[in-house]
C-alpha positions, -999 to 999 in steps of 0.1 A, spaced: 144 89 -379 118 120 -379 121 152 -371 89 154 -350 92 164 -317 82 148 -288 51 158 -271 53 175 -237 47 157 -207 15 163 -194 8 181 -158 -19 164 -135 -39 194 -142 -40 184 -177 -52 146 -171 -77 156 -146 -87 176 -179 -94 141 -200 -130 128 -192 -119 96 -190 -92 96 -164 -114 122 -142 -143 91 -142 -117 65 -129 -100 94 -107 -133 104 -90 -142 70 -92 -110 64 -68 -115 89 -46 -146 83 -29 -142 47 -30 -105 48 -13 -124 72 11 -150 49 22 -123 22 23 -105 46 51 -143 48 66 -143 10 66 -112 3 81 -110 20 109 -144 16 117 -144 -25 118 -111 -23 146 -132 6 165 -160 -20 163 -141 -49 169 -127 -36 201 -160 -14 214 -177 -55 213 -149 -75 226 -123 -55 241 -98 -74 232 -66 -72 215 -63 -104 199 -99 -103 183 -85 -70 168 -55 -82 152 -75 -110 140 -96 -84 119 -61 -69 109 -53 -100 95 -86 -106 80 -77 -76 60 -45 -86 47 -44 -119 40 -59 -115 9 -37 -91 -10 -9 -116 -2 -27 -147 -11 -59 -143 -41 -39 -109 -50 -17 -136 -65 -38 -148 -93 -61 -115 -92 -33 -101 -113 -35 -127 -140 -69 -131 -142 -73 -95 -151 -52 -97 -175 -74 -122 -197 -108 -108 -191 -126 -75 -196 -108 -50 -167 -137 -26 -172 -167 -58 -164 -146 -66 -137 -142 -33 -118 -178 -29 -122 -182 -62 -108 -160 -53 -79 -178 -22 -69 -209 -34 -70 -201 -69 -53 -183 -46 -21 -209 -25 -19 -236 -55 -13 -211 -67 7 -200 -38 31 -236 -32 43 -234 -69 59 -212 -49 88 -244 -27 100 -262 -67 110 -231 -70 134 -237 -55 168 -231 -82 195 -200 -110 203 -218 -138 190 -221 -125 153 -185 -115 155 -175 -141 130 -198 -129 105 -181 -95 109 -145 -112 101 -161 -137 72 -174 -103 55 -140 -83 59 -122 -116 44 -146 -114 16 -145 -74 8 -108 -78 8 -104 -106 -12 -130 -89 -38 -102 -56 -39 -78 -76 -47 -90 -78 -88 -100 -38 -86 -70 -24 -80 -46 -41 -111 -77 -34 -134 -78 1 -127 -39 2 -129 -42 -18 -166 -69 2 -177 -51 39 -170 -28 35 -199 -59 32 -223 -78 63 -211 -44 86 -207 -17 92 -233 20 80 -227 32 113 -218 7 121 -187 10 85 -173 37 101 -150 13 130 -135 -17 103 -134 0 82 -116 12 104 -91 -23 117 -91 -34 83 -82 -10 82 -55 -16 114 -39 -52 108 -38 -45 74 -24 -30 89 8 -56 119 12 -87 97 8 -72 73 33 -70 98 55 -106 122 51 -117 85 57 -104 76 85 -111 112 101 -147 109 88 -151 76 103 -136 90 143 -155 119 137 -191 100 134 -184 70 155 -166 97 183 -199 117 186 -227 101 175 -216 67 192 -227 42 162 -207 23 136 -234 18 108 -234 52 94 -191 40 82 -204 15 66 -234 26 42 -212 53 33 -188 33 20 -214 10 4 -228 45 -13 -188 49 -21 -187 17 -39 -221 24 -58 -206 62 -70 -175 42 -80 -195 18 -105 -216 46 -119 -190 68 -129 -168 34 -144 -202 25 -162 -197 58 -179 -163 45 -193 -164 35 -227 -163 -3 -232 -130 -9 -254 -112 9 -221 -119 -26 -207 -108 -52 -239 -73 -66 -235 -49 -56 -267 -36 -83 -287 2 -93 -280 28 -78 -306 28 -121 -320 -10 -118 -324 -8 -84 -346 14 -99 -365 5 -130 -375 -30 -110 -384 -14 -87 -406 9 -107 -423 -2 -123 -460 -9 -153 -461 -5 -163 -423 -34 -186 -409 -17 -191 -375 1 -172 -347 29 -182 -339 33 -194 -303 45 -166 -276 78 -175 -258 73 -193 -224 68 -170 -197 85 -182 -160 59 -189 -136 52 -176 -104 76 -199 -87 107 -196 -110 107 -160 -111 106 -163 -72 135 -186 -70 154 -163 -93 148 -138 -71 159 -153 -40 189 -164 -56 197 -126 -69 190 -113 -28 213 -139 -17 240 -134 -43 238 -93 -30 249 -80 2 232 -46 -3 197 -66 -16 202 -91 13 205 -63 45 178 -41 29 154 -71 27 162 -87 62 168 -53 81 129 -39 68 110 -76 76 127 -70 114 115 -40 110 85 -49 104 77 -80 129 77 -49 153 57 -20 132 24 -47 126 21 -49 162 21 -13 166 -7 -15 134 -30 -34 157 -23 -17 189 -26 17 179 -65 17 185 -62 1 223 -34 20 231 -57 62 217 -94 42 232 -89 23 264 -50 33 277 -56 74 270 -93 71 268 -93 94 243 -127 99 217 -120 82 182 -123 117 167 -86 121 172 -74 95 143 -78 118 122 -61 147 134 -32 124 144 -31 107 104 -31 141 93 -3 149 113 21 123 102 12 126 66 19 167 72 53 157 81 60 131 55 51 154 27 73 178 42 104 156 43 95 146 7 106 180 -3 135 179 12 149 143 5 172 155 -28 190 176 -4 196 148 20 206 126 -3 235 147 -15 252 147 12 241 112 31 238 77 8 209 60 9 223 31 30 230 57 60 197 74 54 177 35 61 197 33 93 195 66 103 155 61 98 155 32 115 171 44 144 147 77 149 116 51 142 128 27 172 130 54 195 100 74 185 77 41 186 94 35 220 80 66 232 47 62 222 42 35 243 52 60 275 27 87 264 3 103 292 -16 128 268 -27 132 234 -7 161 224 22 141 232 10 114 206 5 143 179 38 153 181 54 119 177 33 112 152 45 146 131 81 138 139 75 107 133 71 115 93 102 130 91 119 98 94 94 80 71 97 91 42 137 97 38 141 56 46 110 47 22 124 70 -7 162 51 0 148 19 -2 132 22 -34 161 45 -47 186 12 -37 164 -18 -57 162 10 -82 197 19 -90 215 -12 -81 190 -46 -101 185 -44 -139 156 -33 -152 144 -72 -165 148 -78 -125 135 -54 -106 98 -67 -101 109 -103 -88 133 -87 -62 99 -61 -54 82 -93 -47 103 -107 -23 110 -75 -7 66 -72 -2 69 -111 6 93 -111 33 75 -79 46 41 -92 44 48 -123 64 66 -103 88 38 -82 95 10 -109 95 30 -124 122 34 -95 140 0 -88 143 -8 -118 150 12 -118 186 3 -80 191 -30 -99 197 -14 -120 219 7 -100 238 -11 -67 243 -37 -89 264 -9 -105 285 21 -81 292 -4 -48 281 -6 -28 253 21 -3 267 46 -29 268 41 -43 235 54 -5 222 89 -8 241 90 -39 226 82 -30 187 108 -3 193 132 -28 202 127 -50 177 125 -22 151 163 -12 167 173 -51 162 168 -39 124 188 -8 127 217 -25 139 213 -52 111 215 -25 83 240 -7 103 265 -39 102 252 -56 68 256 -21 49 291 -15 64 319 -19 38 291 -18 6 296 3 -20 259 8 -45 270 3 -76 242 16 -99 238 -4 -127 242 3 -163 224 -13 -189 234 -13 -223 221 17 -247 211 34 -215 218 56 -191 227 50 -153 193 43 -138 197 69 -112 200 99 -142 165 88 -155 135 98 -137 119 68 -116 82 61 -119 70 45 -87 
């Protein structure tokens, strides 16, 4: 017992304040801007050379196979080698590698095009855990909160000065290459300012076992750690706790319906602004911004929402005004009318996102929570590889309009699955001994 006090949490101004985080911060922040710059820029290229749909949901999945495959053993490896060697290896590597898109100009070097967005992915897969294990050794336990929603924050605004820096160059000056060497300049800022990191940021701690069998008289060895399940048993487990749950069951199957329609609407967003509107590229960014305006907006409002409507209403309700709002994108005739679906359609956004992490929260122990996450991000990520992958498909054969009243459909299919699997459920929020009910503690996303 001590009568110390606790120190006060810190504010983001006051971990922008520490050297340290403000190197990885910056570093994040330009990079995850020319990663927006990237992006969009490879399916504006992809469809200016080809024209097709299915070569553009090929790139799609190019880009996100990797997090759901080497993203896998990414995380593990960082955790046994120096985080700090290998973000600077990561920068540098992606920025080599990003100026390979400026050689690709024509149909026949198109597979070079997808071969270097495979690699640049896979390479970002070992950045981002690094950076997230290395935050807790440049920033004290009480500002982790505040740098991590700094982190998020600037995750969505760089995303989006990205993307509305990369419509706004390829929309008037007409060429891709200038996207690309200013994200390879993005990745080069990144490395300098991690190079300025000191090195032990980078050096894994020793585990609890290992400090103590160092400090210990007398003791020559460390005792062996206790087993840790592997990839595959904490799966099964689980998959066995979702089937065992009602609530964890509907929320999983009801968002992978979901999204087998939203990752077509991913890949045919860019046909459906360039070639069915004919509209310049210039307006991705206005109509990012938009959405994000709304979403931020509804953020502020979601503790008022939620007492008076439980979360399992609020992720049908969502779902509903989602179905219908991408339904109506596909009827558009001007790009005003896109603007304002795309604000409204924020509003629903961020209520059913904030419920469905408010649900695994509140209703799986603590010792539990991250294997039911990654079946959750499992189930979704299959849903929406597959997704884009007939979006391809599709948008060529019945058009890209069509494809839209379809995604809503299909996103309806999961409204009516939450709206029946949810019916007669009761949350029970769960209560683990010597603490509080999760939902009185504040949640860290």
């Amino acid at each position: 017992m001590t009568d110390q006090a606790m120190p006060a949490a810190l504010s983001a101004r006051d971990v922008l304040r520490l050297p340290n985080y403000r190197r990885l911060w910056l570093g994040q922040l330009v990079s995850e801007a020319g990663d927006g710059l990237t992006n969009l820029a490879l399916l504006l290229l992809v469809n200016a050379i080809t024209g097709s749909t299915a070569a553009i949901a090929a790139m799609a999945i190019c880009l996100a196979i990797p997090p759901l495959t080497i993203g896998l053993f990414a995380g593990a490896y960082v955790d046994r080698a120096d985080r700090r060697r290998i973000m600077l290896a990561s920068d540098l590597l992606r920025a080599i590698v990003v100026l390979g898109f400026v050689l690709v100009g024509s149909a026949d070097r198109l597979w070079l095009l997808f071969l270097f967005a495979f690699v640049q992915s896979s390479i970002g897969t070992f950045f981002a855990p690094a950076r997230g294990a290395v935050i807790p050794k440049v920033v004290p336990s009480e500002g982790l909160l505040a740098a991590n929603s700094v982190a998020q924050a600037t995750r969505v605004i760089a995303g989006i000065v990205g993307a509305g820096l990369a419509g706004l160059i390829i929309g008037l000056a007409g060429v891709f290459w200038p996207a690309f060497v200013l994200d390879g300049l993005s990745f080069l800022a990144s490395f300098v300012l991690i190079l300025g990191l000191p090195a032990v940021v980078g050096q894994i701690s020793p585990s609890p076992a290992q400090t103590a069998a160092s400090t210990s008289a007398g003791a020559t060895v460390a005792p062996a750690p206790a087993p840790t399940p592997g990839i595959f048993a904490s799966l099964t487990l689980g998959l066995s706790r979702v089937a065992q749950s009602r609530l964890l069951s509907t929320t999983i199957a009801s968002l992978a319906v979901v999204m087998l329609g939203l990752g077509a609407v991913n890949v045919l967003f860019v046909p459906l602004m360039t070639r069915v509107l004919v509209v310049s590229p210039a307006w991705f960014g206005p109509l990012d911004m938009a959405q994000s305006a709304s979403m931020i907006l509804a953020a502020g409002m979601i503790g008022a929402i939620a007492a008076r409507i439980r979360p399992t209403t609020i992720i049908t309700i969502g779902l509903v005004g989602v179905a219908v709002l991408i339904a109506l994108t596909g009827a558009v005739t001007a790009i005003w009318q896109v603007l304002l679906l795309m604000f409204l359609v924020g509003w629903f956004v961020s209520p059913l996102q904030a419920s469905v992490v408010t649900l695994l929260q509140t209703n799986v122990v603590d010792a539990e929570r991250g294997r039911i996450m990654s079946v959750l991000n499992a189930a979704m990520s299959a849903a929406t590889v597959l997704s884009m992958a007939f979006a391809g498909i599709a948008g060529d054969v019945v058009g890209v309009r069509n494809v839209f009243f379809l995604a809503g459909a299909i996103v309806a299919v999961g409204a009516v699955i939450s709206l029946i699997g949810f019916r007669g459920t009761q949350p029970r929020p769960v209560v683990e001994e010597g603490r509080l009910p999760a939902f009185a503690t504040p949640a860290v996303d």
